[in-house]
C-alpha positions in Angstrom: 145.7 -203.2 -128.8 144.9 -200.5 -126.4 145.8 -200.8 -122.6 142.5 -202.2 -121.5 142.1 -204.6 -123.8 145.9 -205.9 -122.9 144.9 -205.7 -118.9 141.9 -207.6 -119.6 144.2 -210.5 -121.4 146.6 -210.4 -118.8 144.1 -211.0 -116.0 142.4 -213.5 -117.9 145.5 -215.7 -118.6 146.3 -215.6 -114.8 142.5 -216.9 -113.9 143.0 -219.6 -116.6 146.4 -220.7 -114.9 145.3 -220.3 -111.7 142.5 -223.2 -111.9 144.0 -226.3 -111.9 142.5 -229.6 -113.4 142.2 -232.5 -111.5 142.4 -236.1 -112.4 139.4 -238.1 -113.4 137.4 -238.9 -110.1 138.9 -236.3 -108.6 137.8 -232.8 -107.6 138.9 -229.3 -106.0 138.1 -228.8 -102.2 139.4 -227.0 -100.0 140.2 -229.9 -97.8 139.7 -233.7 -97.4 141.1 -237.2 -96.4 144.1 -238.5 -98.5 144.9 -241.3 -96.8 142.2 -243.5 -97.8 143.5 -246.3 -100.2 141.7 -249.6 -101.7 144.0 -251.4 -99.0 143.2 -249.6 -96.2 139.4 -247.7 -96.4 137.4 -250.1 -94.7 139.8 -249.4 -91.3 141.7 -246.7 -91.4 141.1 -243.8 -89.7 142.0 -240.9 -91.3 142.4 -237.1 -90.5 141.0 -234.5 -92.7 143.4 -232.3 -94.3 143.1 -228.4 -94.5 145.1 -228.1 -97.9 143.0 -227.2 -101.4 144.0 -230.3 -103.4 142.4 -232.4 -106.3 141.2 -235.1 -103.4 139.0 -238.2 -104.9 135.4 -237.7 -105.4 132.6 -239.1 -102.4 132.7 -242.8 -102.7 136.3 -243.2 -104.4 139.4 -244.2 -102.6 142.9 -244.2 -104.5 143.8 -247.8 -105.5 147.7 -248.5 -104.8 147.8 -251.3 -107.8 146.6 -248.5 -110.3 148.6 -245.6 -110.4 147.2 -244.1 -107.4 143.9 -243.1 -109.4 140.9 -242.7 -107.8 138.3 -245.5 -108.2 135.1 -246.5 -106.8 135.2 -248.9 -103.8 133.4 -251.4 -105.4 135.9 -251.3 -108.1 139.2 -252.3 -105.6 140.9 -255.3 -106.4 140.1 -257.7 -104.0 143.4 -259.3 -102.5 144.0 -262.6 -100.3 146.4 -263.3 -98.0 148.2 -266.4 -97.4 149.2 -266.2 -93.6 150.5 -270.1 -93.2 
């Protein structure tokens, strides 16, 4: 293998590891809210982060009763509380 064909591997291999994967629902940005949960979305305010993250997708919070995976509000588990 001559040296340009090696350099070309090399800087390949570091492209592939540099791009990470994210979770299903989630995607790449370059900033986002995090703090949204199925608990908490309808009234929380939340402040955008500047950080390049896997944040979940538009319309998906993370739900807190599964694994923290991003799921589609519509999809959160709808809890009652007994306040007596």
């Amino acid at each position: 293998m001559d040296v340009k064909n090696f350099a070309f591997l090399v800087a390949f291999a570091v492209a592939v590891q540099a791009a990470p994967t994210c979770p299903l629902n989630e995607e790449i940005r370059d900033g986002g809210f995090d703090c949204q949960t199925c608990q908490n979305y309808a009234v929380v305010f939340c402040m955008a982060l500047h950080e390049k993250k896997c944040y979940c997708k538009d319309g998906y919070v993370r739900d807190n009763d599964n694994d923290n995976q991003c799921v589609q509000t519509v999809n959160c588990t709808i809890k009652y509380f007994n306040f007596s």
